[in-house]
N, C-alpha and C positions, 0 to 999 in steps of 0.2 A: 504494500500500500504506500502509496506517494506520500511527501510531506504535504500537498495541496491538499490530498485527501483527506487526511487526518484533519488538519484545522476545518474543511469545509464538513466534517461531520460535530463539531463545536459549532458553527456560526451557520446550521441550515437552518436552525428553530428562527432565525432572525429574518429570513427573507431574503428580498434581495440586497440591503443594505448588507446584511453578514455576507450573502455571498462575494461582493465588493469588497467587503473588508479584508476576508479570506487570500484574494485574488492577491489585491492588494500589500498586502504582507508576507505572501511567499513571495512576491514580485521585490518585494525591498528586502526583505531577508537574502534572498539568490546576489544581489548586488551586492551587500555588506559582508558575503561569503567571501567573492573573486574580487573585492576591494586590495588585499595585499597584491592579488598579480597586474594589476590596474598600477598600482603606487609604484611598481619595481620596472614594468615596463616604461612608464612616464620617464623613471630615474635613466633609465639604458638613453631613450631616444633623445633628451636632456644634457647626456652626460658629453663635457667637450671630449672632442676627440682627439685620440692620441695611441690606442693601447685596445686589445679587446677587453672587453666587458662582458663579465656571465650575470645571470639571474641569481643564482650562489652568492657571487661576490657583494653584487649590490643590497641583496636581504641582510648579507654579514652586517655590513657596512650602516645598512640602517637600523636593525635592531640594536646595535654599536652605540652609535651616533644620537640616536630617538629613540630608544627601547623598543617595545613590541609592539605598543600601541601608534607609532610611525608607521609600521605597516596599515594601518585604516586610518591617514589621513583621509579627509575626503568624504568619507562613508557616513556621515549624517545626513550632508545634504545629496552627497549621490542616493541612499535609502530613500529620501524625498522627490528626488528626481524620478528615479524609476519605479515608486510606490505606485503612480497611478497608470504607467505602463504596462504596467504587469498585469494589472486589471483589466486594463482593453485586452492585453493578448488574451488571457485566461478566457476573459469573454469569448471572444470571437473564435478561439479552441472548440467552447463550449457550444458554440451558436452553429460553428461548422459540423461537428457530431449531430446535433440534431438534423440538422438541413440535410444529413447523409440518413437518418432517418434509424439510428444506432440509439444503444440507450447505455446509461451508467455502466452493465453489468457485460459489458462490449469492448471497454477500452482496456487498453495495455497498460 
């Protein structure tokens, strides 16, 4: 069972606002997960040039540098960014299964 799943079986008593909610919050959660490879690639593409640069080196260098919470710079307002995207995607996931004329106990 998915993680959307799970919460969307907490927030179905609510409608469609829970369902939104649901959407919503695996949609920011999924972002605030891949925020450390978001921060390290930023670092690589940023970094002047001179010398290769690994993924390795640059994480050393910032948990180093910033601690471990440098790896989720960013990730409050990107959670906010992508909170309401993730709802339209999840929607329109949701709106495509029915339009295919499939039900809940159909999906992968």
């Amino acid at each position: 069972m998915s993680y959307f799943s799970l919460l969307n079986i907490f927030w179905r008593r609510a409608g469609a606002l829970g369902d939104n909610c649901c959407r919503a919050l695996t949609g920011g959660l999924a972002a605030v997960v891949t925020t450390p490879f978001d921060v390290k690639k930023t670092r690589v593409m940023t970094a002047p040039g001179g010398g290769p640069l690994s993924m390795s080196m640059v994480a050393i260098s910032i948990v180093r540098h910033e601690g471990l919470l440098g790896l989720f710079k960013g990730a409050v307002p990107w959670f906010f960014w992508i909170a309401p995207l993730g709802a339209m995607n999840f929607a329109g996931y949701e709106l495509a299964w029915k339009a295919m004329g499939r039900n809940e106990e159909q999906k992968l």
